[in-house]
Backbone as a ProteinNet text record, in pm:
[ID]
protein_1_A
[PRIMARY]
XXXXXXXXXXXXXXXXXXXXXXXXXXXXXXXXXXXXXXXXXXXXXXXXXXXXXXXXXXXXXXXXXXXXXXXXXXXXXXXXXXXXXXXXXXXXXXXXXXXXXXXXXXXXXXXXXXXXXXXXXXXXXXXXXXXXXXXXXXXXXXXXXXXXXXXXXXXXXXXXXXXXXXXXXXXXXXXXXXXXXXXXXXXXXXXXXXXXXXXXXXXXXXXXXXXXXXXXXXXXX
[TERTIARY]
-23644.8	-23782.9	-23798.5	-23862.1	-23878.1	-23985.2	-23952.4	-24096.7	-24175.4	-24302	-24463.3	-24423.3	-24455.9	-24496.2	-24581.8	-24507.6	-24591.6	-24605.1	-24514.4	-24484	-24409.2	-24430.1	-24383.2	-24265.8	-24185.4	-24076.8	-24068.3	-24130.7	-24126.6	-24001.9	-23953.6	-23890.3	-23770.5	-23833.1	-23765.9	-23753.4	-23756.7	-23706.4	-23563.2	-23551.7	-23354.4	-23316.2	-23192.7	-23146.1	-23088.2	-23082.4	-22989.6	-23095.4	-23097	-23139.8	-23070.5	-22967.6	-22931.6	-22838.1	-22893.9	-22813.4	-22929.5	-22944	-23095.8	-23034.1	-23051.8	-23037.9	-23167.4	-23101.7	-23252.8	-23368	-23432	-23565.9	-23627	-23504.5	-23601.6	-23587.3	-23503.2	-23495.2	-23611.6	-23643	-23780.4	-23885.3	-23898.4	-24052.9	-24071.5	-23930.5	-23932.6	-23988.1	-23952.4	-23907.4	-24114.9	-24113.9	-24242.4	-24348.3	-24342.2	-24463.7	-24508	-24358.9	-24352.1	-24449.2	-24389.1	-24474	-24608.3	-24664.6	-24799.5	-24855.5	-24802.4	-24828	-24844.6	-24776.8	-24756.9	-24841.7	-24909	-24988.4	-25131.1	-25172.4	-25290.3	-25312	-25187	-25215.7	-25216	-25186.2	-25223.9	-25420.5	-25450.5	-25564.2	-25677.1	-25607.4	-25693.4	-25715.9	-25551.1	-25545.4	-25661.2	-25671.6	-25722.3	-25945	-25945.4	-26067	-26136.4	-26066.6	-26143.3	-26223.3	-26214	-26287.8	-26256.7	-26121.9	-26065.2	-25934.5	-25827.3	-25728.5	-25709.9	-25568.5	-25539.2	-25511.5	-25499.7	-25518.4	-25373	-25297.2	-25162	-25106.5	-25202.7	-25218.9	-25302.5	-25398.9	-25471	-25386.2	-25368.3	-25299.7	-25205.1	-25078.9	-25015.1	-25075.9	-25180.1	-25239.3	-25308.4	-25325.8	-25362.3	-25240.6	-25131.1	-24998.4	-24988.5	-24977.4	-24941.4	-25038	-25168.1	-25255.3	-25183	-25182.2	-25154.2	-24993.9	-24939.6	-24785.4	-24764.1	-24832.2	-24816.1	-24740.6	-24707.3	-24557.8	-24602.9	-24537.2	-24639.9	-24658.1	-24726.7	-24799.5	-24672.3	-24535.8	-24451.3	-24350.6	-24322	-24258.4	-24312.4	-24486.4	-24543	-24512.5	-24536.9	-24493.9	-24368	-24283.5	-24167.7	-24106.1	-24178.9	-24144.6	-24236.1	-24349.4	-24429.9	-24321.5	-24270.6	-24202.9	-24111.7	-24030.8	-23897.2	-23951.4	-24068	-24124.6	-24171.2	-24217.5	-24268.3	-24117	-24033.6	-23874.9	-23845.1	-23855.3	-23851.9	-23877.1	-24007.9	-24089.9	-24021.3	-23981.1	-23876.5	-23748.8	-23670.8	-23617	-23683.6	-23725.4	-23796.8	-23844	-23857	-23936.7	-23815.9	-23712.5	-23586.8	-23550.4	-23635.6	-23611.3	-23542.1	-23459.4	-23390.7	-23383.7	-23332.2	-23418.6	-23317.8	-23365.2	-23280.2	-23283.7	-23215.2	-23260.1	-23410.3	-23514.6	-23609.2	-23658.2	-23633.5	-23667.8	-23649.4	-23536.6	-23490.5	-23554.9	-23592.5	-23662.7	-23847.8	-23864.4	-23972.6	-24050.6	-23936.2	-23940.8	-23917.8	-23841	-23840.5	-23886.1	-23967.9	-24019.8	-24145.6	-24188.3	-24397.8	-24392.9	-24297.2	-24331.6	-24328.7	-24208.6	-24212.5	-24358.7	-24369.2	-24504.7	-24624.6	-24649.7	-24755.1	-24791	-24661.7	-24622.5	-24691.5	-24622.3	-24662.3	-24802.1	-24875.3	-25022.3	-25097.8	-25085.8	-25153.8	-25168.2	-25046.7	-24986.3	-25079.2	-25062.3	-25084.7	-25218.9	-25287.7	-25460.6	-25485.6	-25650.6	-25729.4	-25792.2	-25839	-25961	-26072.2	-26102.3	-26251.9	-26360.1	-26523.4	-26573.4	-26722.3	-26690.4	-26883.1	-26807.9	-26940.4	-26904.4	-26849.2	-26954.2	-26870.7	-26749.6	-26663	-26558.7	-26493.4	-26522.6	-26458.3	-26467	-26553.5	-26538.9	-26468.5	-26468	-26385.8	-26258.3	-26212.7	-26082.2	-25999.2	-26059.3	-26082.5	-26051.8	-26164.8	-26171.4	-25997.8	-26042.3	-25918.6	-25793.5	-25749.3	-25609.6	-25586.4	-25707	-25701.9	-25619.1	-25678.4	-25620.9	-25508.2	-25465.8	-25374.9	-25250.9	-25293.3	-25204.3	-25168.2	-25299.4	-25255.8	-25185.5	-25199.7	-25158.5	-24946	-24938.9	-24775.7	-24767.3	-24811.2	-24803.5	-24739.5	-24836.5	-24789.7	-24680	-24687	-24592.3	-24407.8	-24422.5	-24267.7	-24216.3	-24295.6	-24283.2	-24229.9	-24280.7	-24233.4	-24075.1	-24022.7	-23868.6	-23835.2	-23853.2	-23717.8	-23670.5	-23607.1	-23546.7	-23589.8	-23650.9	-23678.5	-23810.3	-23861.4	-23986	-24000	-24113.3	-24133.4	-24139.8	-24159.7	-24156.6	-24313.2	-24412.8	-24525.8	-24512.5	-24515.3	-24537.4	-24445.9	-24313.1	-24255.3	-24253.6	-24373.7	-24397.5	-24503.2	-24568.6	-24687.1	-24670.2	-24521.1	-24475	-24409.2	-24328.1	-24268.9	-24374.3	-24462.6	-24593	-24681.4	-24687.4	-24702.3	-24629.4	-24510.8	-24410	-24377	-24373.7	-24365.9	-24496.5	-24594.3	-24738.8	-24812	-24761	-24797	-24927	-24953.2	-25080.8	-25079.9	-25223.3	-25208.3	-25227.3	-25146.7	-25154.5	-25283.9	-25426.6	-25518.6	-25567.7	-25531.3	-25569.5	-25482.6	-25379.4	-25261	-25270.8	-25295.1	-25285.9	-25403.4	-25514.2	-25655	-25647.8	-25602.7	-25576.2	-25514.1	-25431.3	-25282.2	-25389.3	-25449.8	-25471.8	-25649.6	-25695.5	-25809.4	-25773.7	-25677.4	-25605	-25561.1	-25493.4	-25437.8	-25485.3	-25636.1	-25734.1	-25811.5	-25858.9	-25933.8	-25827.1	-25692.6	-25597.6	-25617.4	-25577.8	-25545.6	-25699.5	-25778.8	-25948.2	-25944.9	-25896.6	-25876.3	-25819.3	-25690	-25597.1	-25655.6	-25763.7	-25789.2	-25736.2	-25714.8	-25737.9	-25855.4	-25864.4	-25988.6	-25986.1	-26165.4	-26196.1	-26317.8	-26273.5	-26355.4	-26411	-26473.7	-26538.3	-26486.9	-26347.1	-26234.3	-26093	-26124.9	-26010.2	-26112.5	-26240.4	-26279.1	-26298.3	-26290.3	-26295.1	-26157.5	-26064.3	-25921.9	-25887.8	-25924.4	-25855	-25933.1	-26071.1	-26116.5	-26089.7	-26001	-26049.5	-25863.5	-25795.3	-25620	-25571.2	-25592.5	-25486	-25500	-25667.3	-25730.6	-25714.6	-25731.8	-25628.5	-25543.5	-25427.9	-25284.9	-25348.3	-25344.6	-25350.5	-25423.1	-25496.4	-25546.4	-25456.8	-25427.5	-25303.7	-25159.3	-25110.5	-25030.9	-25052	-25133.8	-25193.4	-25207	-25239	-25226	-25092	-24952.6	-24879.1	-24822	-24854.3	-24778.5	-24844.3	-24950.6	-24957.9	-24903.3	-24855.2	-24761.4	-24630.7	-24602.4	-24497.2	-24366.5	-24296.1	-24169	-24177	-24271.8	-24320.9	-24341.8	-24215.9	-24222.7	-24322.7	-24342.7	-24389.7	-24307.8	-24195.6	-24095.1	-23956.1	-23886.3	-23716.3	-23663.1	-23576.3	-23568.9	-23430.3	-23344.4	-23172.6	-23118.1	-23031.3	-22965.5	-22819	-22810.8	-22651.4	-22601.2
7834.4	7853.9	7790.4	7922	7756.6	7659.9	7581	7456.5	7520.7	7455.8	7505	7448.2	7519	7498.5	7377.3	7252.4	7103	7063.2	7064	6991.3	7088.6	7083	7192.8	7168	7218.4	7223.9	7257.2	7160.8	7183.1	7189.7	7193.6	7196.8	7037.2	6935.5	6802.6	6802.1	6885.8	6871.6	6817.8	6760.7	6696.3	6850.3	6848.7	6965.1	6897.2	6743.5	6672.1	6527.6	6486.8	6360.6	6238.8	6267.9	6158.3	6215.1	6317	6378	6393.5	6300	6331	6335.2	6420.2	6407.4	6313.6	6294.2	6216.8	6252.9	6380.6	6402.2	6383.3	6385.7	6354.8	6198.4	6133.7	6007.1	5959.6	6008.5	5944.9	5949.1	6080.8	6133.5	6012	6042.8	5951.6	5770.9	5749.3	5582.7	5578.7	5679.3	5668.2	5669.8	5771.3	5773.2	5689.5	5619.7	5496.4	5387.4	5345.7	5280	5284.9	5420.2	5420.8	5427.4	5444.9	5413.4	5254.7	5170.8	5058	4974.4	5030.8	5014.3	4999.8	5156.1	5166.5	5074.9	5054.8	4970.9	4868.1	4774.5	4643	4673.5	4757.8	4758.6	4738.1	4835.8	4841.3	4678.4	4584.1	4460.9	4362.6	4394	4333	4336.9	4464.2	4499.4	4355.3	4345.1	4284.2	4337.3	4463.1	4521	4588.7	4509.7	4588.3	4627.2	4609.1	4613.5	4794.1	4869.4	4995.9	4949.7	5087.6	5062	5035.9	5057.7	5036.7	4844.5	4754.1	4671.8	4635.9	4663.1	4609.5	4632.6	4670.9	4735.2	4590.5	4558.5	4436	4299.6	4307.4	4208	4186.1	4296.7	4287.2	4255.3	4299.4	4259.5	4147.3	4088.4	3922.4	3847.2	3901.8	3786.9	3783.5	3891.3	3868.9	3816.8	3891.1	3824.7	3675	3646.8	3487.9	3496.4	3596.7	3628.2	3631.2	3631.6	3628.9	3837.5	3867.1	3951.8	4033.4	4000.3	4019.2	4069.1	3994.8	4068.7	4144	4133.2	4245.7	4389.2	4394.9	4489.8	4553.4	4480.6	4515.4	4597.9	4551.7	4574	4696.5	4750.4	4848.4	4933.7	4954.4	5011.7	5052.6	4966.4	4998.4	5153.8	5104.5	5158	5306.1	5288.1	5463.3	5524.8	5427.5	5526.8	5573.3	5523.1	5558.9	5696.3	5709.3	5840	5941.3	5918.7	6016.9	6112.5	6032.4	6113.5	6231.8	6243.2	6402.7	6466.5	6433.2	6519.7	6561.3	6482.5	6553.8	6524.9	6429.6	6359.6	6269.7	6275.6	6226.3	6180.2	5984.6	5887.1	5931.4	5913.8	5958	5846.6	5845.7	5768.7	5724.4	5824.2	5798.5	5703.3	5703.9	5613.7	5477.8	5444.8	5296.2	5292.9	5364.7	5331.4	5319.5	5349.5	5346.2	5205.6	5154.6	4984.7	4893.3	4920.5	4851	4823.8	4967.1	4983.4	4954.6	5022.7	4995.1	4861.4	4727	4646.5	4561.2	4587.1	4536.3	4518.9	4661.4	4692.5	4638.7	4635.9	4590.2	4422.8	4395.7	4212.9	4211	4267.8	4275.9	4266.8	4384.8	4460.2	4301	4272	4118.4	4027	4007.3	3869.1	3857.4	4001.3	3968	4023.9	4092.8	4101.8	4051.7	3982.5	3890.6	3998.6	3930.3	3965.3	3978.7	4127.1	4103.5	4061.9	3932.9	3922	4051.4	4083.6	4146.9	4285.1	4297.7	4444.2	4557.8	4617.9	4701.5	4689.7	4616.3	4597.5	4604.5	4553	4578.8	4708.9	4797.2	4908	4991.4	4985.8	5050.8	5035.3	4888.1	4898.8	4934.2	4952.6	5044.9	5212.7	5266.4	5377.6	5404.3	5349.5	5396.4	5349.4	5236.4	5224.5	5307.9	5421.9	5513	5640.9	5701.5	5776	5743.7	5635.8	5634.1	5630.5	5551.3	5570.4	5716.5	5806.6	5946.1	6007	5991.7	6062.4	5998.8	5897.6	5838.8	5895.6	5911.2	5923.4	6143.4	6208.7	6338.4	6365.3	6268.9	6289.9	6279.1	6147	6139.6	6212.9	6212.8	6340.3	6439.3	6531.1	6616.5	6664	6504	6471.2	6497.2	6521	6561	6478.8	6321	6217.3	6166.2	6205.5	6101	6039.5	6015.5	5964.7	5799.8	5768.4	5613.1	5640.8	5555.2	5580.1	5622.8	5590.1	5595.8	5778.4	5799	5904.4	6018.6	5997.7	6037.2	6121	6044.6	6046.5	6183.3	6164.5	6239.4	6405.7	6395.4	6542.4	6580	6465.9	6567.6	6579.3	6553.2	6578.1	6720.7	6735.1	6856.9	6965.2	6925.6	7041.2	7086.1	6985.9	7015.2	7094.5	7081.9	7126.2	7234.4	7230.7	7351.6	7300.6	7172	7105	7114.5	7121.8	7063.1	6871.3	6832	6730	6596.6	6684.5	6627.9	6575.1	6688.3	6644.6	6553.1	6584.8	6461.6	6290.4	6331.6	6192.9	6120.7	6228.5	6116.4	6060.9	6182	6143.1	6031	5963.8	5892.4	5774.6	5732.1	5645.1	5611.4	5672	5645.6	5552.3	5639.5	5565.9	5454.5	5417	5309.3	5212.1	5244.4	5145.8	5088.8	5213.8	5138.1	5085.9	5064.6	5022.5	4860.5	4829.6	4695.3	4685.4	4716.5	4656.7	4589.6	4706	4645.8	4541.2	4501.6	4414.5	4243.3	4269.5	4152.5	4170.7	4297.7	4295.9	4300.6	4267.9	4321.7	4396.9	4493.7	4630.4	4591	4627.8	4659.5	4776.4	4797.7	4961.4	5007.7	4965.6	5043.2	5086.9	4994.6	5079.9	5184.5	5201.4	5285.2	5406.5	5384.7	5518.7	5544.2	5438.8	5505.7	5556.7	5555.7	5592.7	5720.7	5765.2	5903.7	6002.4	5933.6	6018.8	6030.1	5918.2	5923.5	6052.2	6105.3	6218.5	6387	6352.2	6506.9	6510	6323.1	6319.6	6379.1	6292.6	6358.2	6532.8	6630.1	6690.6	6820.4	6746.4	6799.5	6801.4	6667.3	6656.9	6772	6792	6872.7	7030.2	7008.8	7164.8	7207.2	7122.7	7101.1	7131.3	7043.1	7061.7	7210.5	7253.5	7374.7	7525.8	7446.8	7571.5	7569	7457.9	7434.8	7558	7609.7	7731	7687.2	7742.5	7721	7678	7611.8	7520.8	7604.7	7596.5	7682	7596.8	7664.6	7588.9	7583.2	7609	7574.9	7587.7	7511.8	7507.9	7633.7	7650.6	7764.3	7760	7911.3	7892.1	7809.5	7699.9	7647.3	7693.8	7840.5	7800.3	7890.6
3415	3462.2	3600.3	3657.7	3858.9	3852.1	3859.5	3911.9	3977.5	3924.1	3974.2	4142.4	4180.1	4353.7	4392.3	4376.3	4424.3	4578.4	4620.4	4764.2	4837.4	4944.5	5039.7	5105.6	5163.5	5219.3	5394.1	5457.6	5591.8	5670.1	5780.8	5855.3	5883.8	5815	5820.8	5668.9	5597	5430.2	5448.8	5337.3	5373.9	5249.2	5240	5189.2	5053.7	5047.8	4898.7	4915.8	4749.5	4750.6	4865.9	4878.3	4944.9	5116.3	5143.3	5248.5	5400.7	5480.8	5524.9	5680.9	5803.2	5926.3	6027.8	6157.3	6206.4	6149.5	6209.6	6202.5	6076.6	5927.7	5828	5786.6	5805.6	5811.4	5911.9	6009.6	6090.2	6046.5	6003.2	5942.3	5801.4	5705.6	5564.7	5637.8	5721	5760	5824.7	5898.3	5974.3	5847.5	5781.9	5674.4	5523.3	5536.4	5489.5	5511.6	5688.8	5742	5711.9	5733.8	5723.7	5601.8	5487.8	5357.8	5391.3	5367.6	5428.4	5448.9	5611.5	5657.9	5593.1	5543.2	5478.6	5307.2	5263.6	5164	5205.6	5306.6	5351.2	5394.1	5445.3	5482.9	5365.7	5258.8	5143.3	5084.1	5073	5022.9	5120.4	5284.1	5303.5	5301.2	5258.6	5278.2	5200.9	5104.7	5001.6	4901.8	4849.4	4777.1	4672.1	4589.6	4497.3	4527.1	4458.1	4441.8	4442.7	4422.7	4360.9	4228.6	4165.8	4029.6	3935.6	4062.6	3970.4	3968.7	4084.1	4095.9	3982.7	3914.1	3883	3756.3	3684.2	3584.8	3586	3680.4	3693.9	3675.5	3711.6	3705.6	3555.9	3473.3	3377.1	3255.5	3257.2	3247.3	3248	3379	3398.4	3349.9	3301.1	3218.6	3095	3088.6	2898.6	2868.2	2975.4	2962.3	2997.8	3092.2	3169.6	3226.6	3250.7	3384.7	3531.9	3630.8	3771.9	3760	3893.3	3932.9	3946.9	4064.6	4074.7	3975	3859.5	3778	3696.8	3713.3	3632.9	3661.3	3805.9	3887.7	3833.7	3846.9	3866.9	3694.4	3622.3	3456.1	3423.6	3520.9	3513.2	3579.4	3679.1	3774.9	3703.4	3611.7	3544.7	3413.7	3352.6	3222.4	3309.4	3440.2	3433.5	3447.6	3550.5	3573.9	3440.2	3335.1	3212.6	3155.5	3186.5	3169.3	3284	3381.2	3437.4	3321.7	3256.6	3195.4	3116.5	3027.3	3014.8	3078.4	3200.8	3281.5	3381.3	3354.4	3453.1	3598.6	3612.4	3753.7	3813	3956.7	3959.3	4120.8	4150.1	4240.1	4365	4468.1	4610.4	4709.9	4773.4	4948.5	4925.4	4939.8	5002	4803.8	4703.9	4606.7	4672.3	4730	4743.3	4899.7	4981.5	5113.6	5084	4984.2	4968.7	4855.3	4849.7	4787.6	4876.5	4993.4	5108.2	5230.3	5230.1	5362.6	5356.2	5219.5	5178.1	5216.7	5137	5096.1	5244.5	5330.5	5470.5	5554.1	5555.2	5640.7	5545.2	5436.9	5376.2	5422.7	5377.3	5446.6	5561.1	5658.5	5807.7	5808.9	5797.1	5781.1	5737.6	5634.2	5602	5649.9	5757.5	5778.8	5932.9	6018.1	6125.9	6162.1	6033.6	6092.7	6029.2	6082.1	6030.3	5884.1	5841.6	5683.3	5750.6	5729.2	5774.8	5695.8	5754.2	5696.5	5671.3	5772.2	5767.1	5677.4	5585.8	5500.3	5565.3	5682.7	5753.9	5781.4	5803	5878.6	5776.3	5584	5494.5	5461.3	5462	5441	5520	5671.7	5776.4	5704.9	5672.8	5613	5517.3	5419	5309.8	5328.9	5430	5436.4	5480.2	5608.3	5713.2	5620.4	5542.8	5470.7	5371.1	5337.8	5190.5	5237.2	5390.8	5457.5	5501.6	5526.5	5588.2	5471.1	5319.1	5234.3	5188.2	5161.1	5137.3	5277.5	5372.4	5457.7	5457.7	5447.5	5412.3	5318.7	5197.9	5083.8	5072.8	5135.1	5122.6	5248.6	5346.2	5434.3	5382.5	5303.3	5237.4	5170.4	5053.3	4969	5019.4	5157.1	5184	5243	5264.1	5323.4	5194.3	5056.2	4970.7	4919.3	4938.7	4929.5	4846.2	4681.5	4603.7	4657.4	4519.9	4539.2	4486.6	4484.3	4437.6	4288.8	4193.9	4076.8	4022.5	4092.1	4044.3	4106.2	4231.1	4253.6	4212.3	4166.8	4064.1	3980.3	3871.3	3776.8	3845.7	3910.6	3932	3982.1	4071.8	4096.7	3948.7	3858.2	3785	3709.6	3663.3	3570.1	3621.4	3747.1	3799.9	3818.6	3783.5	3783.5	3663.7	3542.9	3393.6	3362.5	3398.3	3345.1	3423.2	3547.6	3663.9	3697	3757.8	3788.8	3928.8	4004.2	4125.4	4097.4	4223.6	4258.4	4233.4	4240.5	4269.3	4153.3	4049.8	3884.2	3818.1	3834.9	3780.3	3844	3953.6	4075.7	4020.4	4013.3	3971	3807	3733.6	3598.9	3559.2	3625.5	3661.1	3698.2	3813.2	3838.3	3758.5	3740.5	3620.1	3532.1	3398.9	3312.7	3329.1	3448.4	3448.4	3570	3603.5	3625.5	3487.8	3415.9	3309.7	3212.7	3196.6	3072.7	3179.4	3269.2	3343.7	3350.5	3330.5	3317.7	3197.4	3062.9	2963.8	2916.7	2998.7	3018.9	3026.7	3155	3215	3394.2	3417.4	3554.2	3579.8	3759.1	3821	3923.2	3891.4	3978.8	4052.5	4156.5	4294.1	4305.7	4388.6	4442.1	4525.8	4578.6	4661.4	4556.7	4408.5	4322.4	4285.4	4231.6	4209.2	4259.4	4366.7	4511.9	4501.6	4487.7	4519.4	4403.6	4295.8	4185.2	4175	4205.9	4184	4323	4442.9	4607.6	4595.9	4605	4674.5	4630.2	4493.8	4449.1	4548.9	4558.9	4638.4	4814.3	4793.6	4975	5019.6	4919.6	4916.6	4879.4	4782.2	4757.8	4903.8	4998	5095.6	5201.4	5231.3	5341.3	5303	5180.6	5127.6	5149	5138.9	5164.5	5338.8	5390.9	5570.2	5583.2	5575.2	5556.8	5542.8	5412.2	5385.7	5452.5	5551	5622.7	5790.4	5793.7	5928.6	5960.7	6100.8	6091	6024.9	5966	5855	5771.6	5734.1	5580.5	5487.8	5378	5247.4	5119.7	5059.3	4907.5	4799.4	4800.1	4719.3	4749.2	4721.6	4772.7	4822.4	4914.1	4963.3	4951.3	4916.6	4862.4	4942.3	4893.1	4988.1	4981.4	4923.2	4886.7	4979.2
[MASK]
+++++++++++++++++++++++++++++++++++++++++++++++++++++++++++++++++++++++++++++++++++++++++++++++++++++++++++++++++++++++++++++++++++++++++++++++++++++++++++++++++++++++++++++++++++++++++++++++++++++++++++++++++++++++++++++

């Protein structure tokens, strides 16, 4: 059976999980960054965590483990949920644990916190876009995905979903399970958990109307 038509196949598509020339190694490394970027913005708004954070944090209460290995034991459990769904991790899986987390560092370290609301909300806004906009940009290099987002193409490809329903479905759930937990929600997880999936899902669609940009793998043989 072919996979539902998720992510498009532009012109910097790599042709193998792990086979990538410059231009898609730039695009993968650049939209990283700006994932990166926009999730440091969101951390610094002050207004709520994302929900896959919060979810960790709800974890590490109940576990007494730090935040960090909550993370990291969530991360392992969705790769998990990859096997039935048939998916399998590339280059851009392991650049996308190294690079978010670089630039996120960065993003924190070297702008201030803003205090006045506006300036929290500017940051907010602008790090939501900027995460969906990294976010459908990598994806489109081919190279394996992160594990959260993963989960979210092969869930759209097993079920023939767009993006926007799975992505929001995805992060709902697992804002209100880490609520349940003993995490905490802001009104920037709440925006991000009902707006990021239709972002991405918009930016994707931009994308696949760019010249050479297919909507599904094109023969490589």
């Amino acid at each position: 059976m072919k996979k539902a038509r998720v992510i498009p196949y532009p012109c910097w598509a790599a042709t193998s999980l792990w086979s990538a020339n410059f231009s898609t190694l730039s695009v993968l490394i650049l939209s990283l960054a700006v994932l990166g970027i926009g999730d440091g913005l969101i951390v610094l708004s002050g207004l709520g965590s994302t929900p896959w954070t919060v979810l960790s944090q709800g974890v590490a209460r109940q576990t007494e483990i730090s935040i960090g290995w909550s993370s990291f034991f969530i991360s392992g459990v969705v790769m998990l949920l990859w096997l039935p769904l048939k998916l399998r991790f590339g280059l851009g899986t392991i650049l996308n644990i190294i690079v978010i987390a670089f630039f996120l560092g960065i993003t924190t370290k070297i702008l201030p916190q803003p205090t006045a609301l506006s300036s929290k909300i500017c940051f907010g806004v602008i790090g939501m876009l900027l995460y969906g906009l990294g976010t459908a940009f990598y994806l489109t290099c081919h190279l394996g995905a992160g594990p959260r987002d993963g989960l979210m193409v092969g869930l759209c490809q097993h079920f023939h979903l767009k993006v926007g329903v799975v992505r929001t479905t995805l992060e709902v759930s697992v804002c209100l399970l880490g609520f349940i937990l003993g995490g905490t929600v802001g009104i920037s997880t709440l925006i991000f958990a009902s707006g990021i999936g239709w972002i991405v899902q918009g930016y994707l669609n931009l994308i696949s109307r760019l010249p050479h940009s297919l909507n599904e793998r094109p023969d490589l043989n």
